[in-house]
N, C-alpha and C positions, 0 to 999 in steps of 0.2 A: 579712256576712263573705264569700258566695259565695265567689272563686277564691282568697283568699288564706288561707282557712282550712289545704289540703292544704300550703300554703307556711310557715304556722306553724309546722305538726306535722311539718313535716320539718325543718326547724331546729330545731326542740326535742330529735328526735331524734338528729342530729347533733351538737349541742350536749350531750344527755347521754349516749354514746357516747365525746367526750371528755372528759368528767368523769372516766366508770367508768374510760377508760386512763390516768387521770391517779392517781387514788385508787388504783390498784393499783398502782402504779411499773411500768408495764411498759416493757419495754426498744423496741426502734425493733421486730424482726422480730414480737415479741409483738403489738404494736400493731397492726402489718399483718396479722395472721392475724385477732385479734380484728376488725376493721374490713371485714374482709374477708368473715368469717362474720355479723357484725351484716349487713351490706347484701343478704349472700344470702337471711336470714333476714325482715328488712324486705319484701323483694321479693317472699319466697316468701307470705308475709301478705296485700301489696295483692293478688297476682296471684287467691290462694283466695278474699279476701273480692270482687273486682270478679266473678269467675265467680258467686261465688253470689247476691248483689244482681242480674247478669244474670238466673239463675234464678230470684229470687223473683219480677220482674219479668211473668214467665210465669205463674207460680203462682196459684191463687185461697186468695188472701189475704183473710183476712177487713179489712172497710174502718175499723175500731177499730185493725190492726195494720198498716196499711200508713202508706209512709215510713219515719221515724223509728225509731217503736216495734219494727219489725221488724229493723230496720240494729242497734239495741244488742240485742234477745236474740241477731244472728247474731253480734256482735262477742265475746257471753259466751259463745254455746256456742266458738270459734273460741277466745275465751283459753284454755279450759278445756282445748281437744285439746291446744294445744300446752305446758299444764301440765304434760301427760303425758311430752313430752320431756324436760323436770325430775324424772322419776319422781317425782313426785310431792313434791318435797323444799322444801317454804313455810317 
């Protein structure tokens, strides 16, 4: 898949972005706030997780958890903080 992986998954999330403004009826200015907040939120995501993949990079990593293995438990601790902005509400 190499480079066009990051190209799927940002169509997908642009793709469902308009879904959720569509299923909520939101009106034109709604839509721009939401759209607005999703992309800063998006951005604020790659910018955390590309520093800390920088980091781990440095890190002595054990060689069982390097790569992959280590990119999903930092994607899960990374979901998990920003849970938190939901107070908690699943």
């Amino acid at each position: 898949l190499g480079v066009y992986l990051p190209l799927i998954t940002t169509n997908c999330a642009v793709l469902g972005l308009a879904i959720l403004n569509i299923q909520n009826e939101f009106n034109l200015m709604e839509t721009i706030v939401n759209s607005l907040g999703a992309a800063i939120g998006f951005t604020l995501a790659i910018v955390l997780f590309a520093g800390i993949r920088e980091r781990l990079e440095l890190a002595d990593v054990p060689e069982s958890l390097k790569g992959f293995p280590i990119a999903l438990i930092t994607a899960g601790l990374m979901s998990i903080a920003f849970l938190g902005f939901s107070s908690l509400s699943i």
